[in-house]
C-alpha positions in Angstrom: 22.3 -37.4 21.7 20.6 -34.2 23.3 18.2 -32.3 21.4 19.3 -28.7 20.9 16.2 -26.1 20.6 16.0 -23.3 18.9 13.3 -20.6 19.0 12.4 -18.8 15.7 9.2 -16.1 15.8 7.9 -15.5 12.5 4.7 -13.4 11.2 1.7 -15.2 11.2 0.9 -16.4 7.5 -1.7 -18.9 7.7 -1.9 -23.0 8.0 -0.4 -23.4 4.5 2.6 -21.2 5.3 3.4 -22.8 8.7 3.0 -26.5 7.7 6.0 -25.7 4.8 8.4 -24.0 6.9 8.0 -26.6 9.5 8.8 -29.4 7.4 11.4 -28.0 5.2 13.1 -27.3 8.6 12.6 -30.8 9.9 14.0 -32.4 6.6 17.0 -29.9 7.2 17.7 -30.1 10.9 16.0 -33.2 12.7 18.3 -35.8 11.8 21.0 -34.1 13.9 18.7 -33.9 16.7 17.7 -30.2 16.2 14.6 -28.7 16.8 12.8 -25.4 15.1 10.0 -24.7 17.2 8.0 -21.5 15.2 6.3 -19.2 17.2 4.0 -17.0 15.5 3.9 -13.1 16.3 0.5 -12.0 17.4 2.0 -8.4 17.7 5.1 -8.4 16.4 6.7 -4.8 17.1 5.4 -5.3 21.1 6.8 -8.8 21.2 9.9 -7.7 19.3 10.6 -4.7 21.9 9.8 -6.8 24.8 13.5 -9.1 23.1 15.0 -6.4 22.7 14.4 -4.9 26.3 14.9 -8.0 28.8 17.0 -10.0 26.6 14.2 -13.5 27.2 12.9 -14.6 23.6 13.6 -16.2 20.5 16.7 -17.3 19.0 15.8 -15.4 15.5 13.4 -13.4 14.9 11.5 -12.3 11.5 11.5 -8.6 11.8 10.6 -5.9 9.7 13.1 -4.5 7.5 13.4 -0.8 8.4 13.0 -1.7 11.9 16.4 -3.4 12.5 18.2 0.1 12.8 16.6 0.6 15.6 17.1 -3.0 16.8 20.9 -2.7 16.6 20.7 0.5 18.1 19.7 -0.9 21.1 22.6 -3.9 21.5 20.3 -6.6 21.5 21.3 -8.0 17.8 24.1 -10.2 17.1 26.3 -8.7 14.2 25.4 -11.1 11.1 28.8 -13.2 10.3 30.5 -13.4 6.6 30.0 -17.6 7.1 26.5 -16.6 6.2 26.7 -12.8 3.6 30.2 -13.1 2.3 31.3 -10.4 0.2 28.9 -9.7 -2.7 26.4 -11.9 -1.8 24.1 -8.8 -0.5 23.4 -8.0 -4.3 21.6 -11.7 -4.6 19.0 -9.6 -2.5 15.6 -7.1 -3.1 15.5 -3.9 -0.4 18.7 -5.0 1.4 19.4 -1.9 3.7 22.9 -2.9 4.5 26.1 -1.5 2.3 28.4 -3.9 2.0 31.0 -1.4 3.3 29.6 -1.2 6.4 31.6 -2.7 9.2 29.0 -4.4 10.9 25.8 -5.8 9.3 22.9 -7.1 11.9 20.3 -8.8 9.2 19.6 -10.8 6.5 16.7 -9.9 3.9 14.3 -12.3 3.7 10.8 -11.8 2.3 9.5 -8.7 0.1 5.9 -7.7 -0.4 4.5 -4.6 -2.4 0.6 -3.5 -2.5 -1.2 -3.7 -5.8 -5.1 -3.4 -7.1 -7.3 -6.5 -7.0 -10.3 -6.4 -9.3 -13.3 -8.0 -10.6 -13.2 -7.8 -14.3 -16.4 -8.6 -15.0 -17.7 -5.8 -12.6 -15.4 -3.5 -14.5 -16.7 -5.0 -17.9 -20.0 -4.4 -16.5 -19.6 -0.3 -16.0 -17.4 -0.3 -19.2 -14.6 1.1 -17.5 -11.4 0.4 -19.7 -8.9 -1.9 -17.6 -5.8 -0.8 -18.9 -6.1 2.9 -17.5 -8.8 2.1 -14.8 -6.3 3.1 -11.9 -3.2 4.7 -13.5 -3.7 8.1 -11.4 -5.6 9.0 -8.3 -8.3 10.8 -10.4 -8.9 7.9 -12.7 -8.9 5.6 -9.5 -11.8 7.8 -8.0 -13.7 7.9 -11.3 -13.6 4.2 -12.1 -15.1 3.9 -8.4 -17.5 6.5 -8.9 -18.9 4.6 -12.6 -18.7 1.5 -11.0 -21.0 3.0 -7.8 -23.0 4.5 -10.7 -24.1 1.0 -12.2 -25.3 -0.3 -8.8 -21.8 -1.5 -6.8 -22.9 0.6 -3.4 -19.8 -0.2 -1.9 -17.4 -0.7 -4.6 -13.6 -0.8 -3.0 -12.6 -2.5 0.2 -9.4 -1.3 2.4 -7.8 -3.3 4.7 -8.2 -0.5 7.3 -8.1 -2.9 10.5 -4.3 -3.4 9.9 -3.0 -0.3 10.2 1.0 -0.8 8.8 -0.6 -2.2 5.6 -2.9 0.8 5.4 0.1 3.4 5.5 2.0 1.2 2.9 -0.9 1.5 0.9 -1.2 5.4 1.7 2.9 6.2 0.8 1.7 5.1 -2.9 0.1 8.7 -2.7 2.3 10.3 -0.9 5.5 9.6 -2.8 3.1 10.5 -5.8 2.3 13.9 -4.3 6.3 14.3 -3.7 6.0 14.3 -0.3 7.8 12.5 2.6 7.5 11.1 6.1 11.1 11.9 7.3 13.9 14.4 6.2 16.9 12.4 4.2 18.9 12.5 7.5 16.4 10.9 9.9 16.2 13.5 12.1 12.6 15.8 10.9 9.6 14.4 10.7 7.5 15.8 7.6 4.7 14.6 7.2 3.0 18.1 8.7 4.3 19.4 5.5 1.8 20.0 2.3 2.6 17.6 0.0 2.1 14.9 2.5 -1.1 16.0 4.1 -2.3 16.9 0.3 -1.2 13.2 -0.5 -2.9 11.5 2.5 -6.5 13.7 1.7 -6.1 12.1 -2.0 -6.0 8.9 -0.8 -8.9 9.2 2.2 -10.8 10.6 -0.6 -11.5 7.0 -1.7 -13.8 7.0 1.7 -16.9 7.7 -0.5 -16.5 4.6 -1.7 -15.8 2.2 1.3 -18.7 0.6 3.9 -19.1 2.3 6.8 -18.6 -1.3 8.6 -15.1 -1.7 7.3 -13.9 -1.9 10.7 -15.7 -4.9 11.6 -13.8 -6.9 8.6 -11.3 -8.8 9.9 -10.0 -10.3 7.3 -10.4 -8.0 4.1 -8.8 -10.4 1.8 -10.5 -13.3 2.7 -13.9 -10.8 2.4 -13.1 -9.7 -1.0 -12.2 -13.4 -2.5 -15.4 -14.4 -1.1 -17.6 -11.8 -1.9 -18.6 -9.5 -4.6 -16.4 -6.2 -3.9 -15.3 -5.3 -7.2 -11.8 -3.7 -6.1 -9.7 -4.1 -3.3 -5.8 -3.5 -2.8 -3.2 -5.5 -0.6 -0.2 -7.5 -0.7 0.2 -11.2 -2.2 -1.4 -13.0 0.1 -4.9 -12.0 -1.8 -3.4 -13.5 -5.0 -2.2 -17.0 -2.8 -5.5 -17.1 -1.2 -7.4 -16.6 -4.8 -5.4 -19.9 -5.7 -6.3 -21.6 -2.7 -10.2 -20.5 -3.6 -10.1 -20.3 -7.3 -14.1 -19.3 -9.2 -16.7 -21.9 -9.8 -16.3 -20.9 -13.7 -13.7 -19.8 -16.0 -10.0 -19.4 -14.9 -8.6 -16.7 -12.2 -7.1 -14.6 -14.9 -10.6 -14.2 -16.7 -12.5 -13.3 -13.6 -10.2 -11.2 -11.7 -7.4 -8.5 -13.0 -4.0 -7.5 -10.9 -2.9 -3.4 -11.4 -0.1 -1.2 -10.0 -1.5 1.6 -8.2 -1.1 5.0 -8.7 1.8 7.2 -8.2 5.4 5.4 -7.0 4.4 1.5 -6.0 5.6 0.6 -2.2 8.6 -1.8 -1.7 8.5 -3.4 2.2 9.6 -6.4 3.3 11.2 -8.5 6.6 14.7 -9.6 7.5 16.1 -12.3 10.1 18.1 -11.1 13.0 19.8 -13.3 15.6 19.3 -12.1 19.2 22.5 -11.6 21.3 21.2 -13.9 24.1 21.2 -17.0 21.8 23.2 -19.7 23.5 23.4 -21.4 20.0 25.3 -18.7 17.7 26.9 -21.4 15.4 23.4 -23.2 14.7 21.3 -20.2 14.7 23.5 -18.5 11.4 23.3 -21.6 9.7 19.3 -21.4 10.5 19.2 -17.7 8.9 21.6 -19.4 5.9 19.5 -21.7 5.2 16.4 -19.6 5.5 17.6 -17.3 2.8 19.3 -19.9 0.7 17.4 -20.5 -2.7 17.1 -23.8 -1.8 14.2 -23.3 1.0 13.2 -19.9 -0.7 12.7 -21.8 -3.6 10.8 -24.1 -2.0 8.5 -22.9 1.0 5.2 -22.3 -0.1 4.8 -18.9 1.8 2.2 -16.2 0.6 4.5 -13.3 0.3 7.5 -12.9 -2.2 11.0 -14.3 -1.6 13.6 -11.5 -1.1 16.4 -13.6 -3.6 16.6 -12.0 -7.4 17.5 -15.3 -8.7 14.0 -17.2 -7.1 12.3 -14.4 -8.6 13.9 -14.9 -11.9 12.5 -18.1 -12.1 10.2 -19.1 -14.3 6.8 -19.2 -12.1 7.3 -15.3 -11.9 8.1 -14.5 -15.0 5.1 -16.5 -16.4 2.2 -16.4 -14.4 0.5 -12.8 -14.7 -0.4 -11.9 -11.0 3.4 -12.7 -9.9 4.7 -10.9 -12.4 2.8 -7.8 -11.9 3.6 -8.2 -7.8 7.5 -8.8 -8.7 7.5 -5.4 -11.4 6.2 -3.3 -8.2 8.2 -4.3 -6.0 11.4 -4.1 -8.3 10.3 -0.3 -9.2 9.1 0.3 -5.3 10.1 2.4 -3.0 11.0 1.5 0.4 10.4 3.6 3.7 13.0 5.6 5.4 16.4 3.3 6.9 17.0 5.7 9.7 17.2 4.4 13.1 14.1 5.6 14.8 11.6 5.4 11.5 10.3 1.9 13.2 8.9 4.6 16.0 7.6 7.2 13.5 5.9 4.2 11.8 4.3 2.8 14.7 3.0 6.2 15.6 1.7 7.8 12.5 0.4 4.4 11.5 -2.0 4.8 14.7 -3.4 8.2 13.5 -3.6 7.2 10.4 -6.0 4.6 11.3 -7.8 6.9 13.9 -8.3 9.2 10.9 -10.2 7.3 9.1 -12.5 5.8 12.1 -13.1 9.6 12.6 -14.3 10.2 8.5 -16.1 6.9 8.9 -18.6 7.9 11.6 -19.1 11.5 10.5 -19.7 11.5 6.7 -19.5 15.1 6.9 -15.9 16.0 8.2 -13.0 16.8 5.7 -9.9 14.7 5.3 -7.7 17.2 5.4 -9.1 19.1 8.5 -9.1 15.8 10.3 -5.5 14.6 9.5 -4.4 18.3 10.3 -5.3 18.2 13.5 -4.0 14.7 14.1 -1.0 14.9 12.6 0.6 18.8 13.0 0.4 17.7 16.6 2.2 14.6 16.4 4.7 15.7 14.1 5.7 18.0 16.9 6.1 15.7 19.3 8.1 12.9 17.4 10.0 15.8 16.6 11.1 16.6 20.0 12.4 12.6 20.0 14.2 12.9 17.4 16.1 15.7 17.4 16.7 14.3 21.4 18.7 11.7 19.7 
């Protein structure tokens, strides 16, 4: 019997991640002579664009979820069938972005995430700074880092700053507190010129009196903070996973570190699966993306990110173990980006400058957030502007 091949690209989660998938898909499909071959992303929205344009690629791809607008805009997508969402089964999912009333549908959620606050309670302990309101608003955030820089932590927080998506996820927490936004409701302004925004954003950069001037060269912050002594960080899941796969020398992880929701509205993200129009398997590749959202493998795959399914969250794992539960409350009460079919550009773009902005702060200790991101931002505003009301 032939072997039939199918491509999947995925984002790049670590050894752990990749040996699971593969060999929950090899229980699944080998016996019928099918292969999965994964293909990790090593830039994802490049590698995605350069599918969508030439039509040469993967069968199904892992993108993100407020990209696929976009995606479908541009006829490379193959409509998802009802063998694989019948009616009502959307509602199973977190951050779906479909309606079921829509005629066509193109994805499938598949994973969540949400950004919280990592810390060191014994650091806290140490500057008596009270847990349980440590981080509840931006001010409190800054003045726990400025006690905890009091009582001899130089450098007390660490940002991922070298990946630039995660640091505007962790920037909109800010934002949306401030009551500002990155898009009108239609799609079709950017807004993040406006006041609230850039008052938002300076909030948040404000924690730069707090971060190593060498942040840059960290390429790996999560794997930094677990093994070192930074006292606070903030990121996704994966710090939590990787703290399990490193647990302390003494005591348990829930006596030496703490998990917190940041301040203002928490950030709800997360990926779908989309089958490309040039596969030449469409039968084989919707029961791939079935069974890839089925509770069965979500259940199962030992990923370090959050399923998208309600009822694997619902389990008992999540509801029990402190970390997960935290993680699962902010991304239930999160917020999600705009769904409008060019956001995956305005994201890409302001994600940049964001980044730029705080190389810029970085090397000159005296410039002002909100000068800086003024003069980067009031200019692209103006110019994704022009694209968008283009289309």
């Amino acid at each position: 019997m032939k072997t039939i091949s199918l491509e999947l690209s995925v984002w790049n989660r670590g050894r752990t991640a990749s040996q699971s998938m593969r060999s929950l898909l090899e229980a699944r499909f080998a016996s019928r002579n099918i292969e999965v071959h994964i293909h990790p992303y090593e830039q994802p929205w490049q590698e995605i664009m350069h599918t969508l344009l030439y039509g040469i690629g993967p069968d199904v791809s892992e993108v993100g979820s407020t990209w696929v607008r976009s995606l479908a805009g541009g006829n490379g997508l193959r409509p998802i069938g009802r063998e694989i969402l019948p009616p009502g089964k959307m509602s199973l999912f977190v951050c779906p972005y479909w309606d079921e009333s829509q005629p066509e549908i193109f994805s499938v959620p598949f994973l969540v995430e949400t950004r919280v606050i990592f810390y060191r309670r014994a650091a806290l302990a140490a500057a008596g700074v009270d847990e349980s309101s440590a981080f509840s608003t931006p001010q409190k955030f800054l003045e726990t880092l400025g006690t905890l820089k009091a009582h001899g932590f130089s450098t007390p927080l660490l940002l991922p700053l070298t990946e630039r998506y995660e640091n505007l996820s962790l920037a909109s927490s800010w934002v949306w507190g401030a009551g500002g936004e990155y898009v009108s409701s239609d799609g079709k302004k950017a807004l993040f010129d406006q006041e609230a925004v850039l008052q938002g954003l300076a909030d948040y950069f404000a924690l730069r009196e707090y971060l190593s001037p060498q942040v840059f060269e960290i390429s790996n912050p999560g794997w930094e903070f677990v093994t070192s002594d930074y006292p606070v960080t903030m990121g996704g899941p994966w710090i939590y996973y990787t703290l399990l796969e490193n647990p302390p020398k003494e005591g348990a992880l829930s006596e030496q570190f703490g998990v917190a929701l940041p301040p203002g509205q928490t950030y709800q993200g997360g990926t779908n699966l989309v089958i490309w129009r040039q596969t030449r398997h469409p039968e084989l590749t919707a029961e791939l993306v079935q069974y890839l959202t089925s509770f069965e493998f979500q259940s199962q795959w030992k990923a370090n990110i959050l399923p998208a399914r309600r009822d694997v969250l619902s389990l008992p794992i999540y509801m029990e173990d402190h970390f997960l539960k935290v993680m699962v409350e902010s991304t239930l009460k999160g917020r999600s980006y705009s769904n409008s079919p060019l956001w995956g550009v305005v994201e890409d773009r302001l994600s940049r400058e964001l980044q730029r902005a705080w190389q810029e702060l970085l090397q000159d200790p005296t410039s002002q957030p909100m000068d800086v991101l003024r003069r980067l931002l009031v200019p692209l505003a103006r110019r994704i502007n022009n694209t968008l009301q283009s289309n």
